[in-house]
C-alpha positions in Angstrom: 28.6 66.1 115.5 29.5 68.8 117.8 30.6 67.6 121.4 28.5 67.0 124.5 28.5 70.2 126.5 28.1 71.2 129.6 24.3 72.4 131.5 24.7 76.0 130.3 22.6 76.7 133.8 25.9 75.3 135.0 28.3 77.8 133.7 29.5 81.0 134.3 28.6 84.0 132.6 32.3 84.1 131.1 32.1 80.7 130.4 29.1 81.1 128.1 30.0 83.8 126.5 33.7 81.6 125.5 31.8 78.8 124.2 28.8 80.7 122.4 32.3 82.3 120.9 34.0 79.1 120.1 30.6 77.7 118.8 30.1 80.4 116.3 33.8 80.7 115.0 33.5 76.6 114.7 30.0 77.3 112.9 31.6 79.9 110.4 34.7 77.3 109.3 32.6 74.5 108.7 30.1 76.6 106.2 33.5 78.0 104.7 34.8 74.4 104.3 31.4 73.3 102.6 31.2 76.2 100.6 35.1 75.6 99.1 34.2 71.9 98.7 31.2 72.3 96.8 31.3 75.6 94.7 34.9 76.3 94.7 37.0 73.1 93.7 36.6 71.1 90.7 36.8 68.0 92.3 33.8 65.2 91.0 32.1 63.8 94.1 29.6 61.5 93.3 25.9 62.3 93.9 25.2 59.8 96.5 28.2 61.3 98.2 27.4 64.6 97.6 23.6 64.1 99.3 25.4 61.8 102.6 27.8 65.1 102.9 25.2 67.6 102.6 22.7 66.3 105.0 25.9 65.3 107.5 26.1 69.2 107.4 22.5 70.3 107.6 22.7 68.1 111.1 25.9 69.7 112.1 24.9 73.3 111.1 21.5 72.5 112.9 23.2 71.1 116.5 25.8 74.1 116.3 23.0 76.5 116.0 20.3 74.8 118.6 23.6 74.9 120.5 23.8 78.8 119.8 20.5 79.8 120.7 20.7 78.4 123.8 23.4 79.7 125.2 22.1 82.9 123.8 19.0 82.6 125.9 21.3 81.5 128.8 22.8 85.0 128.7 19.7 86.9 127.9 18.3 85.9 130.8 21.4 87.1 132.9 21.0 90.2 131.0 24.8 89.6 129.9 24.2 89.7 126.0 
């Protein structure tokens, strides 16, 4: 689960444009983790295992990007993106 954050209406432009930075680089190392866990390691995960870490993911990747488009909206509307 990603952390609580912050109103984005209650953050400065610089602010926003740190976390939507922060957000995205956090997004990009948790698909690069997945990815090496399940295609690239030879490691036997059972399948119940395998379908609890896949939809744990699917939630994460889903709040990070919810998360994303927000703040991306935030500084649309500030005209700062």
């Amino acid at each position: 689960m990603i952390p609580e954050a912050p109103e984005t209406e209650n953050l400065s432009t610089e602010q926003l444009k740190a976390e939507l930075e922060r957000l995205k680089d956090e997004l990009c190392d948790m698909e690069e983790v997945h990815t090496f866990t399940f295609q690239k390691t030879q490691v036997h995960i059972s399948a119940e295992k395998v379908c609890s870490m896949q939809a744990e993911f699917d939630e994460e990747c889903r709040q990070y990007r919810e998360r994303i488009a927000l703040i991306e909206k935030e500084l649309s509307k500030r005209g700062a993106l």
